[in-house]
VODREN-806876 format. One record per atom (N, C-alpha, C, CB): atom name; residue in three letters; chain; residue number from 1; x, y, z. Coordinates in Angstrom, 3 decimals. Each point is the difference from the previous one (the first is absolute). Glycine has a CB too. Layout:
// residues N
+------+------+-----+-----+----------+----------+----------+
! atom ! type ! mol ! seq !       px !       py !       pz !
+------+------+-----+-----+----------+----------+----------+
!   CA !  ALA !   A ! NUM !        X !        Y !        Z !
...
+------+------+-----+-----+----------+----------+----------+
END
This chain:
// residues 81
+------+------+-----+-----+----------+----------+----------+
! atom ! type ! mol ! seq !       px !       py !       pz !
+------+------+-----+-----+----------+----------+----------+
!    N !  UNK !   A !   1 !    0.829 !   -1.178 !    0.000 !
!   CA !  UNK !   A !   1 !   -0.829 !    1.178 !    0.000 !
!    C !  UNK !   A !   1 !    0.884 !    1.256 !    0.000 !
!   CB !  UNK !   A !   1 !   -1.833 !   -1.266 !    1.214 !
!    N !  UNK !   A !   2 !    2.809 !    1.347 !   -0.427 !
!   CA !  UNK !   A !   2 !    1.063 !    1.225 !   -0.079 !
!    C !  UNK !   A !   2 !    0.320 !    0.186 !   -1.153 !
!   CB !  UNK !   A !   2 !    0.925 !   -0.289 !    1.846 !
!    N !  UNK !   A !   3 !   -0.373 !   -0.661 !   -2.628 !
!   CA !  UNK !   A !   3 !    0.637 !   -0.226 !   -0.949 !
!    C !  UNK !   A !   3 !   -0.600 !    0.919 !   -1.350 !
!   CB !  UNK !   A !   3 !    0.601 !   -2.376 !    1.278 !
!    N !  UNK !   A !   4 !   -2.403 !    2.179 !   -1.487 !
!   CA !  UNK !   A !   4 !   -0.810 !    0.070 !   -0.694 !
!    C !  UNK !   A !   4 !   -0.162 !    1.331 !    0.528 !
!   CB !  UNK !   A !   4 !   -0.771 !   -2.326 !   -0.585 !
!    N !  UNK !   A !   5 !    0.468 !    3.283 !    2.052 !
!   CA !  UNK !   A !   5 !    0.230 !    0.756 !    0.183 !
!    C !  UNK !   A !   5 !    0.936 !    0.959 !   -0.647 !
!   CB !  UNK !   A !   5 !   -0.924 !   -1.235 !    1.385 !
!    N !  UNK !   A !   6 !    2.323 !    0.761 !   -1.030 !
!   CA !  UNK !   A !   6 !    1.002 !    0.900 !   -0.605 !
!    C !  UNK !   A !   6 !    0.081 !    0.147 !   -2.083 !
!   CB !  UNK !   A !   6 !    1.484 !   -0.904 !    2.823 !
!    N !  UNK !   A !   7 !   -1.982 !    0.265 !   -2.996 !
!   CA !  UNK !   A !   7 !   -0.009 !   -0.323 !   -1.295 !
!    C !  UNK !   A !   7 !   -1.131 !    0.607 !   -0.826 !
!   CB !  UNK !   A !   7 !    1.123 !   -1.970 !    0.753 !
!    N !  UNK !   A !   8 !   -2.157 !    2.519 !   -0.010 !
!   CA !  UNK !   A !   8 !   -0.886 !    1.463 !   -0.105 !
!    C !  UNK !   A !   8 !    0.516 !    1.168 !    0.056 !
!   CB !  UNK !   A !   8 !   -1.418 !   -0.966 !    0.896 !
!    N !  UNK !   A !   9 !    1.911 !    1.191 !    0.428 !
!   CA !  UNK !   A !   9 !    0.450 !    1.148 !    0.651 !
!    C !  UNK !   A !   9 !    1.606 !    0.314 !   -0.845 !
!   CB !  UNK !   A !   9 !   -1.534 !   -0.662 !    2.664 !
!    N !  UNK !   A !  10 !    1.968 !   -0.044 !   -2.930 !
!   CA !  UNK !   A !  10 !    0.964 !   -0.061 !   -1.356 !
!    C !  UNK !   A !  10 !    0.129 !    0.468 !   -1.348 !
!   CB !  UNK !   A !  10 !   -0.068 !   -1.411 !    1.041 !
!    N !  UNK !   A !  11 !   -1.366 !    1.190 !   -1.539 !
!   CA !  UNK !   A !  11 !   -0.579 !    0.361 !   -1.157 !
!    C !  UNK !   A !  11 !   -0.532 !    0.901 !   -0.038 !
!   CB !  UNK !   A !  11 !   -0.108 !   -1.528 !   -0.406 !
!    N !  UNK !   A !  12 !   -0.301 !    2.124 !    1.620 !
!   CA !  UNK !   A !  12 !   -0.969 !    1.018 !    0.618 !
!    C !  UNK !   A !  12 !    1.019 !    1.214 !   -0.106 !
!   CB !  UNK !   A !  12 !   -1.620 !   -1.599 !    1.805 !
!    N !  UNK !   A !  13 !    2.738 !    1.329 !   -0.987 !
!   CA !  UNK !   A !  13 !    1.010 !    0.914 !   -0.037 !
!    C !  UNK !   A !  13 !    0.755 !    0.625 !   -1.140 !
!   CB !  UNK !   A !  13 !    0.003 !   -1.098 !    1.769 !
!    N !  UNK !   A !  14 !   -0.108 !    0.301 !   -3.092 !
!   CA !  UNK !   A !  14 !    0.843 !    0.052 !   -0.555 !
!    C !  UNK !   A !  14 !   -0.392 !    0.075 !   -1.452 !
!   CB !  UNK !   A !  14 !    1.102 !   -0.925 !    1.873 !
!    N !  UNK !   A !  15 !   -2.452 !    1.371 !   -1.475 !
!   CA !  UNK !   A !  15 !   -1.433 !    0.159 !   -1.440 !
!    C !  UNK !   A !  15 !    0.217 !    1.631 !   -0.402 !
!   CB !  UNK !   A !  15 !   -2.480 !   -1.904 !    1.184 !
!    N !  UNK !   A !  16 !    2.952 !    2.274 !   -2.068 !
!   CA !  UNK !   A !  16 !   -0.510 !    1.071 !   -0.728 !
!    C !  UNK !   A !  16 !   -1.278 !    0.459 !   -0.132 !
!   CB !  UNK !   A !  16 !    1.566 !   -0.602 !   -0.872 !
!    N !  UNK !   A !  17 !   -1.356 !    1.965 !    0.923 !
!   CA !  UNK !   A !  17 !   -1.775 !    0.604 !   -0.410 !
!    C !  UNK !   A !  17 !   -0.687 !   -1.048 !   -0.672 !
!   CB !  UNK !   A !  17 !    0.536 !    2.489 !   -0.522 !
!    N !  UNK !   A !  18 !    0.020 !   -2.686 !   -0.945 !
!   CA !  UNK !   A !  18 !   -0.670 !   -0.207 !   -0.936 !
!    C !  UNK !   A !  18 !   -0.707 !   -1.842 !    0.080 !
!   CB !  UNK !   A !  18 !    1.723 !    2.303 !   -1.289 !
!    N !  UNK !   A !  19 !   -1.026 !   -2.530 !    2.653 !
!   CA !  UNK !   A !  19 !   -0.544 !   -1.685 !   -0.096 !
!    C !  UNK !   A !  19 !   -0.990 !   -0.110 !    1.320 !
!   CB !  UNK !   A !  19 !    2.520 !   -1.261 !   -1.151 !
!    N !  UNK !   A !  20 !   -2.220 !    2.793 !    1.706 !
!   CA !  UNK !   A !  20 !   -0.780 !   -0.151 !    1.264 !
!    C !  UNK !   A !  20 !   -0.610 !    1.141 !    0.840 !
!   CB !  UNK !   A !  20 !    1.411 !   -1.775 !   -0.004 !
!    N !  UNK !   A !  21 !   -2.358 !    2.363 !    0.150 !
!   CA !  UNK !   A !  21 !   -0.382 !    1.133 !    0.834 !
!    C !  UNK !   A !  21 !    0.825 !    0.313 !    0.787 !
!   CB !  UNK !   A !  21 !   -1.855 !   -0.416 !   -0.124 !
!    N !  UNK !   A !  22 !    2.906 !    1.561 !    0.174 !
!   CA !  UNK !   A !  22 !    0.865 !    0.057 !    1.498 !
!    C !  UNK !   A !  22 !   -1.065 !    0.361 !    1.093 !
!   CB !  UNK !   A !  22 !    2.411 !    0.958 !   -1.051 !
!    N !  UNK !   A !  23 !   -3.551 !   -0.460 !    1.150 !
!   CA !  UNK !   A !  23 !   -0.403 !    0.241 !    0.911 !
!    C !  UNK !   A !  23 !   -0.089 !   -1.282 !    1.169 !
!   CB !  UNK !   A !  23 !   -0.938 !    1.885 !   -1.597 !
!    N !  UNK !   A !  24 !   -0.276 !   -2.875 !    0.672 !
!   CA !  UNK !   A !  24 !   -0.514 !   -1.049 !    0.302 !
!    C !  UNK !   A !  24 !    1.102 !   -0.980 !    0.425 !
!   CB !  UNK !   A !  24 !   -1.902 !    0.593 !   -1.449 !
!    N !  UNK !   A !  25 !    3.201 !   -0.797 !    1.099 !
!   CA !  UNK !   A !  25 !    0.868 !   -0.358 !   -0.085 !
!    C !  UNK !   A !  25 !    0.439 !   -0.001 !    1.533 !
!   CB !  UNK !   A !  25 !    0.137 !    0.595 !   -2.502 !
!    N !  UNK !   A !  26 !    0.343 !    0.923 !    3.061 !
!   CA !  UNK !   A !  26 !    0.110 !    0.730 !    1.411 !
!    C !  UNK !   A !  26 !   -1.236 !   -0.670 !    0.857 !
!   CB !  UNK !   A !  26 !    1.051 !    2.517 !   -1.003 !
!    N !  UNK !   A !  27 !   -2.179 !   -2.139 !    0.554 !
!   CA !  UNK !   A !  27 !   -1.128 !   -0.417 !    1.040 !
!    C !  UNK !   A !  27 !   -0.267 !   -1.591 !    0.241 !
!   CB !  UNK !   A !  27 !   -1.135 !    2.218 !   -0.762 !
!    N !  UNK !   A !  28 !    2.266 !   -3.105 !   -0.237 !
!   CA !  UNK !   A !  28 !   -0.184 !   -1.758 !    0.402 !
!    C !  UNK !   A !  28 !    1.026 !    0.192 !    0.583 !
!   CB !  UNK !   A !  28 !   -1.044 !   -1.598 !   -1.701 !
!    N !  UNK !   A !  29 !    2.504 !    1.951 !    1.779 !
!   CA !  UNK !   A !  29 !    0.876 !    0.203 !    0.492 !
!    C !  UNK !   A !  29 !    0.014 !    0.212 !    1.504 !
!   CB !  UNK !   A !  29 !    0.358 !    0.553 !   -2.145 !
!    N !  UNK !   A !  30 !   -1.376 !    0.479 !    2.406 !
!   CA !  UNK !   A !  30 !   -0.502 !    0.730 !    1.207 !
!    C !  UNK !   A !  30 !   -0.876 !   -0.983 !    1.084 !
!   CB !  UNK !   A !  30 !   -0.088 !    2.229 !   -1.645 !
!    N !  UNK !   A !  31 !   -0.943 !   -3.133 !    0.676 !
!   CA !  UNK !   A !  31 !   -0.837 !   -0.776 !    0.507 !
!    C !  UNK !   A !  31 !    1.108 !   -1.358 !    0.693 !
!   CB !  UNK !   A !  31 !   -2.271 !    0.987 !   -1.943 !
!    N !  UNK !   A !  32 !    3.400 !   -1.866 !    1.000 !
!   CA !  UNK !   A !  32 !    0.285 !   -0.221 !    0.297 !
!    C !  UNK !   A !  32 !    1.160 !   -0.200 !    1.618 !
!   CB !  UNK !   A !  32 !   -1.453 !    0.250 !   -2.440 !
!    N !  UNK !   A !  33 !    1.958 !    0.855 !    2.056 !
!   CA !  UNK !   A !  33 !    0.352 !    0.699 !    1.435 !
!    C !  UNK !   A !  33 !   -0.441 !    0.309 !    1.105 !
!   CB !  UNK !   A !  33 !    0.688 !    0.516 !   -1.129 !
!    N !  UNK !   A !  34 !   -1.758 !   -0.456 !    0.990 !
!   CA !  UNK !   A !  34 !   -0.861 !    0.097 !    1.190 !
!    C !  UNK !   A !  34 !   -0.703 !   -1.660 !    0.702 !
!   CB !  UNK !   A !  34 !   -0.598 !    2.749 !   -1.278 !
!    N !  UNK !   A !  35 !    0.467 !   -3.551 !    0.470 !
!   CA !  UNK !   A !  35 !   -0.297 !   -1.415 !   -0.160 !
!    C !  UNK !   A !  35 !    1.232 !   -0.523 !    0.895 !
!   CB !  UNK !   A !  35 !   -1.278 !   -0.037 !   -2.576 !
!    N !  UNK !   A !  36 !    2.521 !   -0.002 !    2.071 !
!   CA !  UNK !   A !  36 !    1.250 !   -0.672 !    0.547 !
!    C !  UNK !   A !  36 !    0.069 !    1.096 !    1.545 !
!   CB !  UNK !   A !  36 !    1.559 !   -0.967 !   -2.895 !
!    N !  UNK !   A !  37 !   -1.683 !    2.136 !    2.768 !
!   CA !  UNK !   A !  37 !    0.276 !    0.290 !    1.592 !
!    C !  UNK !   A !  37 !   -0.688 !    0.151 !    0.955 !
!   CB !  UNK !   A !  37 !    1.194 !    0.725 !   -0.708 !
!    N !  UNK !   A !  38 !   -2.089 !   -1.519 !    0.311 !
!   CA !  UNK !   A !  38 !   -1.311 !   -0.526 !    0.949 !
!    C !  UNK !   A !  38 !    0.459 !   -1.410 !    0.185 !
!   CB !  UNK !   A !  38 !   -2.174 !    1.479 !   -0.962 !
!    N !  UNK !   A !  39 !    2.569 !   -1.844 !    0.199 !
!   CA !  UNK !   A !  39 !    0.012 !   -1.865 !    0.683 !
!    C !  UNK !   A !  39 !    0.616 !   -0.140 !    1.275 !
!   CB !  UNK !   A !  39 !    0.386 !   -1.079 !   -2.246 !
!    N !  UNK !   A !  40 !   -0.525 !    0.204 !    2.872 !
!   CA !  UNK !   A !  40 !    0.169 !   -0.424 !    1.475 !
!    C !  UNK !   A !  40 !    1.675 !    0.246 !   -0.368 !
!   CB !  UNK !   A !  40 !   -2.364 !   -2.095 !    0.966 !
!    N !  UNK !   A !  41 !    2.915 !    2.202 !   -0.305 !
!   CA !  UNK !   A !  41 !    1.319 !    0.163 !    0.777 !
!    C !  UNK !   A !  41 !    0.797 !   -1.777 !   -0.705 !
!   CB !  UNK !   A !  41 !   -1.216 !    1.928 !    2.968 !
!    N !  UNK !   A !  42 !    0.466 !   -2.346 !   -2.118 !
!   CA !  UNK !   A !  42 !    0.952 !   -1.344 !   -0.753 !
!    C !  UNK !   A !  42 !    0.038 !   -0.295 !   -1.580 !
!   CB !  UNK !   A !  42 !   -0.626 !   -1.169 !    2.141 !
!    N !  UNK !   A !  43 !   -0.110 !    1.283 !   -2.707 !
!   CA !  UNK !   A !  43 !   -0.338 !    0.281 !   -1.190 !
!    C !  UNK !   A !  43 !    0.574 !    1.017 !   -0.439 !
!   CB !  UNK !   A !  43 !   -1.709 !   -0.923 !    0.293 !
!    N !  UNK !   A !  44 !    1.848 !    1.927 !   -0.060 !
!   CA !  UNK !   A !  44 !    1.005 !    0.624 !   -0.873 !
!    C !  UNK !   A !  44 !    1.502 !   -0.149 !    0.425 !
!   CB !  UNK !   A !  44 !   -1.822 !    1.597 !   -0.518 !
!    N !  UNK !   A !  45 !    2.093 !   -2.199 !    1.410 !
!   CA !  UNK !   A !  45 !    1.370 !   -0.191 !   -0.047 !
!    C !  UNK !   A !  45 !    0.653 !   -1.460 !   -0.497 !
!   CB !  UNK !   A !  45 !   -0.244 !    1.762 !    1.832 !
!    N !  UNK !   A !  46 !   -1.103 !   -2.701 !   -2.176 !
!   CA !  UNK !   A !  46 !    0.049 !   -0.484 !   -1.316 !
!    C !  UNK !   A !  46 !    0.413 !    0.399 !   -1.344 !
!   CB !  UNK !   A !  46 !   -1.293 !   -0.611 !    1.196 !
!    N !  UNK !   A !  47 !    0.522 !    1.170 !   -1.301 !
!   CA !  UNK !   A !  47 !    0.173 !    0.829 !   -1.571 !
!    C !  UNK !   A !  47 !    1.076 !    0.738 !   -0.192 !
!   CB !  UNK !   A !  47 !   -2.142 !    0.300 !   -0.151 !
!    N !  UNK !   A !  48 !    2.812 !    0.097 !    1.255 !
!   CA !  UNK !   A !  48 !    1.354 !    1.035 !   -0.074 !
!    C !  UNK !   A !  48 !    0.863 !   -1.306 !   -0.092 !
!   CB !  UNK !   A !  48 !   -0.448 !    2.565 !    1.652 !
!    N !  UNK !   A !  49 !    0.254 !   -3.611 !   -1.166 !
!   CA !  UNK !   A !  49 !    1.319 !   -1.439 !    0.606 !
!    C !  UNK !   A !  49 !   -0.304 !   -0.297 !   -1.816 !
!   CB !  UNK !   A !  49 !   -0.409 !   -1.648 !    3.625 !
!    N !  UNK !   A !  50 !   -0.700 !    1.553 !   -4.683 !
!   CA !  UNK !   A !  50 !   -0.082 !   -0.832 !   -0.895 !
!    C !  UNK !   A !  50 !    0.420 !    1.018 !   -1.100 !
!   CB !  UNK !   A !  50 !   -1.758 !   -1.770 !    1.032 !
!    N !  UNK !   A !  51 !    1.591 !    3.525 !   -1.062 !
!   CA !  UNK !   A !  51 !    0.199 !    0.902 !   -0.536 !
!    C !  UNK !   A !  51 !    1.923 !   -0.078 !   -0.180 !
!   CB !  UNK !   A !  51 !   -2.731 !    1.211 !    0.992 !
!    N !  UNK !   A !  52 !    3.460 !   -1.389 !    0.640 !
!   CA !  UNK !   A !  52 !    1.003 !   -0.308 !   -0.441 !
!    C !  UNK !   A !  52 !    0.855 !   -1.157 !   -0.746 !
!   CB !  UNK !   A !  52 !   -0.585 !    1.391 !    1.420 !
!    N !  UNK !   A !  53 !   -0.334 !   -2.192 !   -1.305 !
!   CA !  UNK !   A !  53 !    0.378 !   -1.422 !   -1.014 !
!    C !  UNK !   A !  53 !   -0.076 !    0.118 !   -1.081 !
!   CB !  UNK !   A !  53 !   -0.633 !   -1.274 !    1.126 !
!    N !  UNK !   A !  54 !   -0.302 !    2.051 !   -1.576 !
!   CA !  UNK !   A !  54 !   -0.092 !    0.043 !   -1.422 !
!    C !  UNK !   A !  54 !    0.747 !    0.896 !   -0.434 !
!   CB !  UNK !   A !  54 !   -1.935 !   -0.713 !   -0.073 !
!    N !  UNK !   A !  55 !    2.665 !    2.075 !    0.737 !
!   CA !  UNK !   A !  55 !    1.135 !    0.909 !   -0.501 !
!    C !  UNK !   A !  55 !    1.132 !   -0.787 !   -0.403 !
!   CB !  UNK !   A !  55 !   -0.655 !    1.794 !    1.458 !
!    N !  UNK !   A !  56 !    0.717 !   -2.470 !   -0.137 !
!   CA !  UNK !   A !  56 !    1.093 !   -0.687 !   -0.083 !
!    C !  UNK !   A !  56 !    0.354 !   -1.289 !   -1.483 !
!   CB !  UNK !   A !  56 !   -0.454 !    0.669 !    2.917 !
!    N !  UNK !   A !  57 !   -0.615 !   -0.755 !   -3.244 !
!   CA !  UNK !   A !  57 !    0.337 !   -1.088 !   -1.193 !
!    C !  UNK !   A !  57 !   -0.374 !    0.575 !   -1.114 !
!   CB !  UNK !   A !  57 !   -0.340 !   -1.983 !    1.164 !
!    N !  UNK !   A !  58 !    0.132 !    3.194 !   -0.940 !
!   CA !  UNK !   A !  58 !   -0.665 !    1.028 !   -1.570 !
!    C !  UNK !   A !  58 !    1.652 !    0.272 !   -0.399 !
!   CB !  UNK !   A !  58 !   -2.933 !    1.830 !    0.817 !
!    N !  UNK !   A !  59 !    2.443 !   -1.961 !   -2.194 !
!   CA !  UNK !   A !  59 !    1.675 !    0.105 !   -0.466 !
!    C !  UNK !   A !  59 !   -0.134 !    1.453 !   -1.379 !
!   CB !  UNK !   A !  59 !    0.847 !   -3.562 !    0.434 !
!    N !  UNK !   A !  60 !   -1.948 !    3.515 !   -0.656 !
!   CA !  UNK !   A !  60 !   -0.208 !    1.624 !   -0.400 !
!    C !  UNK !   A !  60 !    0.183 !    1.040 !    1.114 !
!   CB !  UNK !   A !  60 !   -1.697 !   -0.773 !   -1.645 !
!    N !  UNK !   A !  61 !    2.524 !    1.724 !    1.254 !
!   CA !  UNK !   A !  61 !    0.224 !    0.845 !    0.956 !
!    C !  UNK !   A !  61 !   -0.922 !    1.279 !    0.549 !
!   CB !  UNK !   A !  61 !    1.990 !   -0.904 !   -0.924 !
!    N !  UNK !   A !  62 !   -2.760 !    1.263 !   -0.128 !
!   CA !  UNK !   A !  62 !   -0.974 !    0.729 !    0.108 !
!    C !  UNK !   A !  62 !   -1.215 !   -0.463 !    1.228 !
!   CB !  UNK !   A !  62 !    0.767 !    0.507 !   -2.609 !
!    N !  UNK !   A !  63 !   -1.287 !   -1.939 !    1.827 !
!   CA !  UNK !   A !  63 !   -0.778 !   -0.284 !    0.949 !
!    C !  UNK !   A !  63 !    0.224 !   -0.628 !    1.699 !
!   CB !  UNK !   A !  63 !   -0.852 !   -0.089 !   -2.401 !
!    N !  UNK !   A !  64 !    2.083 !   -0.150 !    2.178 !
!   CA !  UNK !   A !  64 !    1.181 !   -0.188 !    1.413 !
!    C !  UNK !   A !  64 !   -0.509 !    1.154 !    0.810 !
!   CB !  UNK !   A !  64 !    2.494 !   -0.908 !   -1.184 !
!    N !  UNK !   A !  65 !   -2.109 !    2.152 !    0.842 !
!   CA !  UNK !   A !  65 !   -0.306 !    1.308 !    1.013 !
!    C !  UNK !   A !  65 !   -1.518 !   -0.300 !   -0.330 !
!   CB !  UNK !   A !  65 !    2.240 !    2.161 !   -0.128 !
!    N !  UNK !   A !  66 !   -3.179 !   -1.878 !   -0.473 !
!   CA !  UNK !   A !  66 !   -1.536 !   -0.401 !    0.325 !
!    C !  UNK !   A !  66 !   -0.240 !   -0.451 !    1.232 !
!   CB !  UNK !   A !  66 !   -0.301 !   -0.592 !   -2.063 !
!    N !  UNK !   A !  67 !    0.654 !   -1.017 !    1.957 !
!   CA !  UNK !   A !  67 !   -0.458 !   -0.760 !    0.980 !
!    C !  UNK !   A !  67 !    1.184 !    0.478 !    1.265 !
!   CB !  UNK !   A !  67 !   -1.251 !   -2.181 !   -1.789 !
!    N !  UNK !   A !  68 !    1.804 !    2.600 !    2.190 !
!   CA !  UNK !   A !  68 !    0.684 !    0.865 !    0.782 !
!    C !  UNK !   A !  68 !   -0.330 !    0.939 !    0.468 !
!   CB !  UNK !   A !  68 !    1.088 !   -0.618 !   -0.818 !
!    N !  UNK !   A !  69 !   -1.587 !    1.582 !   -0.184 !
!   CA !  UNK !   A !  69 !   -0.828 !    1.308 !    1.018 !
!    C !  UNK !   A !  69 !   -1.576 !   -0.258 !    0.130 !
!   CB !  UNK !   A !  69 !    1.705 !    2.013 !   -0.947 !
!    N !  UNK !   A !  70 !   -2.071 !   -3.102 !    0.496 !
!   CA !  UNK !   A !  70 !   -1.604 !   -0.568 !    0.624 !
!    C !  UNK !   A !  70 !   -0.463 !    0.305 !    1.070 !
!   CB !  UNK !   A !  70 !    0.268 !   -1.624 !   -0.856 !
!    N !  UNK !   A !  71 !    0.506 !    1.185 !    1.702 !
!   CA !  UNK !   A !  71 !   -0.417 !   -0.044 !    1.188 !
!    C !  UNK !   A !  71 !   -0.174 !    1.755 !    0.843 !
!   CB !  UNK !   A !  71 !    1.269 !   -2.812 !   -0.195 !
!    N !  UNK !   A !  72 !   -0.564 !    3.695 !   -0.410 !
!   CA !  UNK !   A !  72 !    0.014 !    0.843 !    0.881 !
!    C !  UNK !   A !  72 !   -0.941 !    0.809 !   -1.217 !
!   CB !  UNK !   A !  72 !    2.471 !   -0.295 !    1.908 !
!    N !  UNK !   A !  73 !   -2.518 !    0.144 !   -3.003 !
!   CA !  UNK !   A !  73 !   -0.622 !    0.811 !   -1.117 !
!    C !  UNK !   A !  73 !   -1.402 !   -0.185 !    0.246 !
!   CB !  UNK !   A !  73 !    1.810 !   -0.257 !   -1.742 !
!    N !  UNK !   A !  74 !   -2.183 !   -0.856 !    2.359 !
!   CA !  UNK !   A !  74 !   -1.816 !   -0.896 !   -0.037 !
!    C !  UNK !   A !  74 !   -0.036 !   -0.031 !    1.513 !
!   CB !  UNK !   A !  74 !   -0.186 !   -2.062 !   -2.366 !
!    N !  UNK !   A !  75 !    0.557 !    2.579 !    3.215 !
!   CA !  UNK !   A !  75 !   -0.151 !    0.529 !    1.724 !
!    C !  UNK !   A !  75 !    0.282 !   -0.728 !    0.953 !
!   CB !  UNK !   A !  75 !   -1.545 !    1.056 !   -0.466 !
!    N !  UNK !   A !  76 !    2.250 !   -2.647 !   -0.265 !
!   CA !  UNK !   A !  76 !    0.208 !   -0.869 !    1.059 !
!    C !  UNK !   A !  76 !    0.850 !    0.427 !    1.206 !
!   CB !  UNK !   A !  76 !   -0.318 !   -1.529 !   -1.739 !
!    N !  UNK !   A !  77 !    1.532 !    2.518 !    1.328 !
!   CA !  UNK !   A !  77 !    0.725 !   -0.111 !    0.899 !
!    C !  UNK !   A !  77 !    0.242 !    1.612 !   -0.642 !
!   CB !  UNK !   A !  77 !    0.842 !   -2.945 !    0.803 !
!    N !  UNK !   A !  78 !   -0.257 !    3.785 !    0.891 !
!   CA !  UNK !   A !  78 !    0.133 !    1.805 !   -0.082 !
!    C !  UNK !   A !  78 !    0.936 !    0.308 !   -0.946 !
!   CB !  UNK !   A !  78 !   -0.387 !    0.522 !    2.372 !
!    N !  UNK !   A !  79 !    0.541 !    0.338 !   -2.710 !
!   CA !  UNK !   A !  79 !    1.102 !    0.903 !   -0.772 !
!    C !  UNK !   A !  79 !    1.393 !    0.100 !    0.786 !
!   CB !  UNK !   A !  79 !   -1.979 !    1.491 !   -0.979 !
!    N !  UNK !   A !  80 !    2.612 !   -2.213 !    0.583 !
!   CA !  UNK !   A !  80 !    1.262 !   -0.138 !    0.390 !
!    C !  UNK !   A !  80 !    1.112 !    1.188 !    0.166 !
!   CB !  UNK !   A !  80 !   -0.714 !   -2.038 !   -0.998 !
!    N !  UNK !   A !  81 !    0.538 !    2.590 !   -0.202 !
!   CA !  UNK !   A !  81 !    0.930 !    1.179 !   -0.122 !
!    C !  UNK !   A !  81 !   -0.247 !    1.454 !    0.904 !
!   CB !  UNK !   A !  81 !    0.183 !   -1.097 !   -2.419 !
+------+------+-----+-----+----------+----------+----------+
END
C-alpha cells in the first residue's frame, strides 16, 4: 500500500500543468498529508521505518530524496532544520 501510495504522490509531484491541474494536484497532496498525520503514532512510525527502506534501495536519485523528505514533507515527522 505505501508503495502504491508513493507511486501517486510521485506522479503527482512531478505532473506538469499540462497533464494535471496544479491546483487539484496541491489539494490531493494536502488531503493526503493530513491522512498520514493523523494516523496513530505507531503507524506512522511504520511508514517512516518502510519510507526509509525504500530510499534506501531506490537507486534513482531523484526519487531517493522523494522518499527521504516524505516524511517531514507529508507531517509525519517536524521540520528538522
Amino acid at each position: 500500500m505505501a508503495e502504491a501510495l508513493v507511486d501517486v504522490l510521485w506522479f503527482i509531484d512531478g505532473s506538469e500543468d499540462e497533464q494535471m491541474d496544479q491546483d487539484e494536484a496541491v489539494k490531493v497532496m494536502e488531503g493526503i498529508a493530513h491522512v498520514v498525520s493523523t494516523l496513530p503514532s505507531d503507524q506512522q512510525q511504520e511508514l517512516i521505518t518502510l519510507l526509509g527502506e525504500m530510499a534506501a534501495a531506490e537507486t534513482n536519485p531523484v526519487r531517493r530524496e522523494f522518499l527521504e523528505e516524505f516524511p517531514e514533507g507529508f507531517g509525519l515527522i517536524d521540520d528538522l532544520s
